[in-house]
C-alpha positions in Angstrom: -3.4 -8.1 28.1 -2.6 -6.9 24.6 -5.8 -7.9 22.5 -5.1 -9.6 19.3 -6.5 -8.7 15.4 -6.6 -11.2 12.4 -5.7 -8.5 9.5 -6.1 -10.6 5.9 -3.1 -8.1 4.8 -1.1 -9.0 7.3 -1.3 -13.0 7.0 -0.9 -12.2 3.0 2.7 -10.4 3.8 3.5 -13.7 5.7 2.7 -16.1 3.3 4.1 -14.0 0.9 7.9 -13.8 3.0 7.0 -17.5 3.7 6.9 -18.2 -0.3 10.8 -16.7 -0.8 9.2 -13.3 -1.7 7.5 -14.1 -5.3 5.5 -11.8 -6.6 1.7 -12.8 -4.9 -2.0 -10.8 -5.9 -3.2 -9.6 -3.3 -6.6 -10.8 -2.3 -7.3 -10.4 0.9 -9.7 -7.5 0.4 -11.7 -6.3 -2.2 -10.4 -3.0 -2.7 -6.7 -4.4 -3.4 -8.5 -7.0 -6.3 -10.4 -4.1 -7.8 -7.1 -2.1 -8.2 -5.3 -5.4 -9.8 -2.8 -5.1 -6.6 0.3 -7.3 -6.5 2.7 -7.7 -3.9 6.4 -7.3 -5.0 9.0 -6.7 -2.6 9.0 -6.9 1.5 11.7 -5.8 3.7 10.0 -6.0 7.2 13.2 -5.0 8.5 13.0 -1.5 6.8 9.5 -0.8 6.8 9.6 -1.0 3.0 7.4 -2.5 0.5 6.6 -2.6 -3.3 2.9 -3.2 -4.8 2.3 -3.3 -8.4 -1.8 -2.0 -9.4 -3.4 -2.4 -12.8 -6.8 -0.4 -11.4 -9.7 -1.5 -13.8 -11.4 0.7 -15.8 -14.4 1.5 -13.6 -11.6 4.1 -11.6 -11.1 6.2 -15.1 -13.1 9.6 -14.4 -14.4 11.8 -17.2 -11.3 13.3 -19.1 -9.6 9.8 -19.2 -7.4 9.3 -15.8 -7.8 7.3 -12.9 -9.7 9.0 -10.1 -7.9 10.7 -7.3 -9.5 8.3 -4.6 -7.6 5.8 -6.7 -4.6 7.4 -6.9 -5.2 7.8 -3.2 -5.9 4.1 -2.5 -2.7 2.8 -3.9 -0.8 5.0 -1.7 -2.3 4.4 1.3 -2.3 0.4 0.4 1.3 1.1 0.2 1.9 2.8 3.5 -0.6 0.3 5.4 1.4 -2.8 3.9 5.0 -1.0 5.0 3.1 -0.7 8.9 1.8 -4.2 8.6 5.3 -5.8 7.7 7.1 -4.1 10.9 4.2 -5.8 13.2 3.9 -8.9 14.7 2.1 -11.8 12.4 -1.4 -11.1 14.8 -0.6 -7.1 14.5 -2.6 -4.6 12.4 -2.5 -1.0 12.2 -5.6 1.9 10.6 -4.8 5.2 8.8 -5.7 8.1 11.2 -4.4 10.6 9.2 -3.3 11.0 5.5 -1.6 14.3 3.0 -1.5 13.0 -0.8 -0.1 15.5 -3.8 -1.3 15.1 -7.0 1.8 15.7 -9.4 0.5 14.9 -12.8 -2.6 13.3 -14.4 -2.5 9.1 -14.3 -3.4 7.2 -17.1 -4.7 4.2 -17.0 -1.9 2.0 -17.0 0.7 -0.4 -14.7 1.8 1.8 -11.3 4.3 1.0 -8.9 3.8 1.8 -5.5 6.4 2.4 -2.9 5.6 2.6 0.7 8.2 3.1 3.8 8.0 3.3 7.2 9.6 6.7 8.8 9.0 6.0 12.0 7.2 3.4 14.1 6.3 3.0 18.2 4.1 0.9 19.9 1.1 2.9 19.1 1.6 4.8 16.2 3.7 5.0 12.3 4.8 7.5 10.2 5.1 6.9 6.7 5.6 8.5 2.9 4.5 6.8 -0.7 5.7 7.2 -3.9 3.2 6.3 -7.2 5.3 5.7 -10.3 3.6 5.2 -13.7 5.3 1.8 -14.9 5.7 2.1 -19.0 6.5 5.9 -18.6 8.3 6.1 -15.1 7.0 9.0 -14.2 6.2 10.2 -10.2 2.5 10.6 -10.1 1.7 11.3 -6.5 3.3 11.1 -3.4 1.7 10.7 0.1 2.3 11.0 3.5 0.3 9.3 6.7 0.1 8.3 10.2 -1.2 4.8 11.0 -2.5 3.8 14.5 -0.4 0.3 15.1 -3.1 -2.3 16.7 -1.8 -5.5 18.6 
């Protein structure tokens, strides 16, 4: 018997594919309100997802970027939400393992985060993230991760 999760994230991708796919905040965790996260774009299909962040200014560190566990946050939001979309409504899914590269300093600023899904089996999910800077469109990180898949 295949025990079942509630993840908050996953029930938010529904309603949001439910809804036609408009553009929907994501509050079903704290983390993703801190970091002003919005859901943009689904294809469950795919494993492929968009998230807007407008991270508040508690993340800025001392020489006037966001924080590298930010930077890292939004990455892994997006690679978790790309998992979460190729499950089953009751399905959820942890980072076990996660690679991020720093490619230039983030401002603070609008950033669009795209997640996809390389590969995913019954018990685990390969994916890769890309963190663009919105007004200047520049690639600010990339990351890489494998997700345990729950349910």
């Amino acid at each position: 018997m295949t025990e079942a999760f509630h993840n908050p994230d996953r029930a938010l991708i529904q309603r949001f594919l439910d809804q036609g796919g408009q553009a929907i905040a994501i509050d079903s965790n704290p983390m993703a309100r801190a970091l002003g996260a919005t859901l943009l774009r689904v294809d469950a299909d795919k494993g492929q997802v968009a998230l807007a962040f407008e991270p508040e200014g508690l993340f800025i560190q001392g020489t006037g970027v966001l924080q590298g566990g930010a930077v890292s946050a939004m990455l892994d939001f997006a690679m978790a939400f790309a998992t979460l979309a190729r499950q089953p409504v009751q399905g959820s899914c942890a980072t076990a393992q996660m690679s991020t590269a720093f490619l230039r300093p983030a401002p603070q600023g609008r950033y669009i985060a795209e997640g996809t899904v390389d590969r995913c089996g019954r018990t685990l999910a390969f994916t890769q993230a890309r963190l663009l800077h919105e007004p200047s469109g520049h690639l600010v990180a990339t990351a890489s991760s494998s997700l345990v898949v729950l349910g």
